[in-house]
Phi, psi and omega in degrees: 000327181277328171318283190344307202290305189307299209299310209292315143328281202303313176318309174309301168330301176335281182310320196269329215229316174326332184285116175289144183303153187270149208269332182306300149329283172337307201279327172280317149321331173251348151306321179283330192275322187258031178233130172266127182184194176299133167317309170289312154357300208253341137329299197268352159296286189300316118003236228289032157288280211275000163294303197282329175328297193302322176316310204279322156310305228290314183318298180290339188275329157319320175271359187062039199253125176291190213266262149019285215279311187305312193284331155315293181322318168311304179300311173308322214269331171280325193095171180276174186303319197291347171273304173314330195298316181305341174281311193306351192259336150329268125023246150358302177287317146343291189282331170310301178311289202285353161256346173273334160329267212307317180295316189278317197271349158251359155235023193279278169340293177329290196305323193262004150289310219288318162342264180287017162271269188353306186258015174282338196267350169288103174298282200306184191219011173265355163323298218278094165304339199212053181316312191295300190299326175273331168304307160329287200289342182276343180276317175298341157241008130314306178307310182293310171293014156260317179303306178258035158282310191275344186265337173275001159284287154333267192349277169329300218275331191279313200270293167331205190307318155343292207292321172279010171255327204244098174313139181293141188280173193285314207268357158333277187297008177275321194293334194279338199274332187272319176275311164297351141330277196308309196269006145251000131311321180290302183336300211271336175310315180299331175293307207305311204273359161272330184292330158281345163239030136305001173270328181261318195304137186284312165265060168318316189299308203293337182284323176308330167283302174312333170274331164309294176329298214276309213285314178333308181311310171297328189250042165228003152280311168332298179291337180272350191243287205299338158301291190303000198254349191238002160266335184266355165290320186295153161284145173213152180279000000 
């Protein structure tokens, strides 16, 4: 009966695990793992890979070639993940820079709306505990919103029709990935300090929305800028 148990295991194995991998699978799982970007982006870059992978069996296979022996030929032919990636991360870094342009240039501004209506709305002036420290700060995010304002503009416009006359600068998605870095530190400082001063402030509900608003702002520039800053790492041709 332990004979039985044992073949049968061994038979299983055979079957679940003897089968060699498919090398077309292999080769887009390591294209895909060493490229950073926009999700749909790089879906669709990797899509028409494995798009071509398939023609090129289809081809070989046609000619009468197995399978096995086709999806090698296929890869080879293509070259490895590690010769493709840079371009295809070109690219990828590209649309990055440019959803994080577009993620900074609508909600930088928005925050720096609702700011300053907060302090238009504080009449009294025993509101303000900290005239200096919110003046300061209200200058500093006019400033970071006229920055990545002019810069999510360049971008676009750089990145767009522009791109077919002018080549994109190389450290472009690096400067954005940084400006946007910057302007989600500033977001999340503007919630704390709106969200503390919904304690004092006579229209504490518009401050607490305006700190929701700012930390919300923050964590999808964060995240788009922290992509783009691990896509301007990468190589790319």
């Amino acid at each position: 009966m332990s004979a039985g148990a044992d073949a049968g295991t061994s038979t299983g194995t055979a079957a679940s695990g003897g089968r060699r991998p498919d090398p077309l699978d292999a080769y887009v799982a390591a294209l895909s793992d060493s490229l950073q970007g926009p999700g749909r982006a790089k879906s669709r870059l990797v899509a028409e890979v494995r798009d071509g992978l398939d023609d090129a069996v289809s081809a070989h296979t046609r000619a009468g070639v197995p399978y096995e022996r086709a999806a090698e030929l296929a890869v080879r032919d293509f070259g490895s993940p590690d010769r493709l990636a840079p371009a295809f991360q070109h690219e990828l870094s590209i649309a990055q820079a440019r959803h994080t342009a577009r993620a900074a240039a609508f909600t930088v501004p928005l925050a720096v709306a609702c700011w300053l209506l907060l302090r238009t709305a504080g009449h009294d002036g025993a509101a303000w505990r900290l005239p200096q420290g919110t003046s300061a700060l209200t200058a500093h995010l006019v400033v970071v919103a006229a920055v990545a304002s002019v810069l999510s503009a360049t971008t676009l416009a750089a990145t767009g029709r522009l791109a077919r006359w002018l080549p994109v600068p190389h450290r472009l998605p690096l400067a954005v990935a940084w400006t946007g870095t910057a302007a989600s530190v500033t977001m999340a400082v503007t919630a704390l300090v709106l969200v503390t001063l919904s304690a004092v402030v006579t229209d504490w509900p518009l401050a607490v929305a305006a700190g929701a608003l700012a930390a919300a702002a923050h964590a999808v520039v964060a995240s788009s800028a922290r992509t783009c800053r691990r896509c301007a790492r990468l190589p790319v041709n």
